[in-house]
N, C-alpha and C positions, 0 to 999 in steps of 0.2 A: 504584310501584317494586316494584312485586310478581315482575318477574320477576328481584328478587336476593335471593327465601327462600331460605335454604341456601348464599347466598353472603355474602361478608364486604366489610368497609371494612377498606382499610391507608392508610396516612401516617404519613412522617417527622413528627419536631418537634423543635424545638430552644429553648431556653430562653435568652431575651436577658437579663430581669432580674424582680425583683419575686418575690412568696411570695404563696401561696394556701393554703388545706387539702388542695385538690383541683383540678384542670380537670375540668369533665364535659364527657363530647361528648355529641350530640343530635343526632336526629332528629326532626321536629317537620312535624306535620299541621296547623298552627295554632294558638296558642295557647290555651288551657292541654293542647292535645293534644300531650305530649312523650314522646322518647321517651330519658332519659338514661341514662349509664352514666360512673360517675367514676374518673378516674386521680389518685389519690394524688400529693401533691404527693411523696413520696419515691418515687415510681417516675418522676419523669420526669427528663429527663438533665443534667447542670450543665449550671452555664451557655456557651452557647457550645460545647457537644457536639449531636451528633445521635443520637436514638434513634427505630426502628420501632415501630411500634402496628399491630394489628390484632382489631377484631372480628366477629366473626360476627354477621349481619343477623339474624337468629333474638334471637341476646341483645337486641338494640333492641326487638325487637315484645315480649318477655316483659318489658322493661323500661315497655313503653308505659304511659302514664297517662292519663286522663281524656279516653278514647273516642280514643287516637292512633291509626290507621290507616295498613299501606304502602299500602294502595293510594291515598294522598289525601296525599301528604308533597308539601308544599310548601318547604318549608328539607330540605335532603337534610343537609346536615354544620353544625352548630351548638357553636362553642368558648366556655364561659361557664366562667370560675374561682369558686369558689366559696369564699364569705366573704371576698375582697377583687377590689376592680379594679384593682391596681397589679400586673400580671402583665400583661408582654411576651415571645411568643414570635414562630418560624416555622413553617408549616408547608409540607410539599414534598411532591411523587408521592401525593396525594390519589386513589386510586381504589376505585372499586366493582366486585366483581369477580362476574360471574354464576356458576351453580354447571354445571357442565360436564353435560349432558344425554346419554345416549346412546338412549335409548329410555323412553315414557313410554306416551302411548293408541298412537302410531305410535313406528315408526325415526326418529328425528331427523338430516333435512337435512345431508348430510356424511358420515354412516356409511352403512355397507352391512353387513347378515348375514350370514357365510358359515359356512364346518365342511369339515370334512378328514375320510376316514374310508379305511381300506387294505381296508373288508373289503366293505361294500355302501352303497345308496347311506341316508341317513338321512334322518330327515322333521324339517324346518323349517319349523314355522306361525307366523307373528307374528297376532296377529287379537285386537281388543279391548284391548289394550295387554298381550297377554300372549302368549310365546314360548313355543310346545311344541315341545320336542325329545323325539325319540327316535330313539339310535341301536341300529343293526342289530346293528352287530358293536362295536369301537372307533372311536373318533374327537373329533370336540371342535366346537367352535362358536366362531367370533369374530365380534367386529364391525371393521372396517375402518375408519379415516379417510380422506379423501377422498386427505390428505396429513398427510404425519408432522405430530405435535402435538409441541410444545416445552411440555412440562405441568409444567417445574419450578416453575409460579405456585402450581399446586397438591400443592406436594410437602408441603408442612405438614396437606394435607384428606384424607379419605376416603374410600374407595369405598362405596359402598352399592347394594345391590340388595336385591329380595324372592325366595325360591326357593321351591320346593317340588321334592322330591324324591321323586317317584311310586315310583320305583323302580330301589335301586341297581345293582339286579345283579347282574354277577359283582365288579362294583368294590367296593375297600376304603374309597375315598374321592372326593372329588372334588376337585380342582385350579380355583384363579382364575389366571389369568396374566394380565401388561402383558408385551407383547411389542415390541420394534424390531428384530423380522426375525431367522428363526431364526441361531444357535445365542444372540440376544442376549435374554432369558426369562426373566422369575423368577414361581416359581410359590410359591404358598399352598394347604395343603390347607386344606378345612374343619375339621377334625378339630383343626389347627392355630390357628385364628383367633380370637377372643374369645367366639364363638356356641358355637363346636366344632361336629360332625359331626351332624346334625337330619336323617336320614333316616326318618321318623313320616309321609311325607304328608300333610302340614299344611305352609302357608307361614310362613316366617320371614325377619325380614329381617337381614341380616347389613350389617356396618360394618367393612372392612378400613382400618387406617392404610395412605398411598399410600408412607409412612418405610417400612414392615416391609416393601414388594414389593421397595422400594432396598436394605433392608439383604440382601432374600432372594437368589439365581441359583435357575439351572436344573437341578432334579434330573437331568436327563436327559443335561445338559453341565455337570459339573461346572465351578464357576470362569467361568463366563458368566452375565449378568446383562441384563436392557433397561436403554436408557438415557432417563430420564425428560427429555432436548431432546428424542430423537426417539425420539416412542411411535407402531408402525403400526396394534397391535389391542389398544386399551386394555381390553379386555375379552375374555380367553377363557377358556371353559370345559372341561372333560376329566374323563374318568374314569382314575382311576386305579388298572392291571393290572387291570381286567376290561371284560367285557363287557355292553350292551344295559342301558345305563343311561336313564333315562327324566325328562327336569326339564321341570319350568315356570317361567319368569323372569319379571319384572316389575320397572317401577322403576328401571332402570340408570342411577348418575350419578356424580359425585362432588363432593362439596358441603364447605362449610366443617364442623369439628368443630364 
């Protein structure tokens, strides 16, 4: 199950009868290889209510004990209460969710590179799983999906990438955007986002919430925003007011917090 690092497990549940201290769920490569994480019996919902859960496959393997492995899970989802057996629930919409990929050694199947520029033409390398841009004059870089994304799944995850920024420029800063066709845009400076502005030449990698790009719009159209059902270039890049900006990208995805 290796390929849901960075993605999560959600499921309803609902509580028919009985008291425990806790439910834990689990992951399990075999026994005594587990891999648990416990819900409190007071976070789970009365009786005869339905409540969400979700965790990040990450917390599972940091959970793991005694030599648990994803790459070797044979029990995927395991419900054990703990300190009593007299606890009846349901559970519903049981899914594992992979973490959304846009580029890693290669472009990931489904996207396409592109970039916009008013003033010449700019150079786009992808090679070794790393993107060299340099523009001429202005302009920006996106990736394309094949077809619009409905990524409200991952309106709760992250964006992450690795950057490096060779050389700003004449720009003050740099711009991420999720876009669904212009004027519908919302942008993040870096300057703006948890990292803040890292133009030193050295890579870092940065972690946007995908909430802050919905809570943002578009500097450029005021009052216009993307709409996270339908994303066309979940990933663009820009400088912003200047010119002959210079980055390296790597990493592109967005994955459970």
């Amino acid at each position: 199950m290796s390929e849901f690092v960075d993605g999560d497990l959600s499921f309803d549940l609902s509580l028919v009868s009985g008291n425990a201290s806790a439910l834990s769920v689990k992951m399990d490569s075999g026994y005594p290889a587990l891999a648990p994480i416990d819900i409190p019996f007071s976070h789970l919902p009365a009786v005869g209510e339905w409540r969400s859960f979700v965790f990040s496959v990450n917390d599972f393997i940091a959970a793991g004990t005694n030599g648990f492995s994803i790459t070797g899970v044979s029990n995927p989802v395991v419900f054990e209460p703990v300190n009593n057996v007299d606890l009846a629930f349901k559970v519903d919409n049981l899914v594992f969710t992979k973490p959304l990929i846009i580029a890693t050694n290669s472009i990931v199947e489904g996207f396409t590179l592109d970039g916009y520029t008013a003033d010449a033409p700019d150079s786009r390398n992808f090679s070794d799983g790393v993107l060299d841009a340099q523009f001429s004059g202005a302009g920006n870089l996106f990736f394309t999906a094949e077809s619009a994304l409905d990524m409200s799944r991952y309106a709760n995850w992250v964006l992450k990438f690795d950057i490096n920024i060779v050389d700003l420029g004449s720009n003050s800063d740099v711009l991420i955007k999720m876009d669904s066709g212009w004027p519908n845009v919302s942008d993040i400076a870096l300057a703006d986002s948890p990292q803040g502005l890292l133009a030193d030449g050295q890579w870092h990698t940065y972690a946007i919430p995908v909430v802050d790009f919905i809570a943002a719009e578009n500097r450029f159209s005021p009052g216009s925003q993307f709409d996270v059902n339908s994303v066309t270039n979940p990933f663009v890049l820009e400088g912003l007011g200047g010119e002959n900006l210079h980055v390296k990208l790597r990493n592109i995805r967005f994955v459970a917090p």
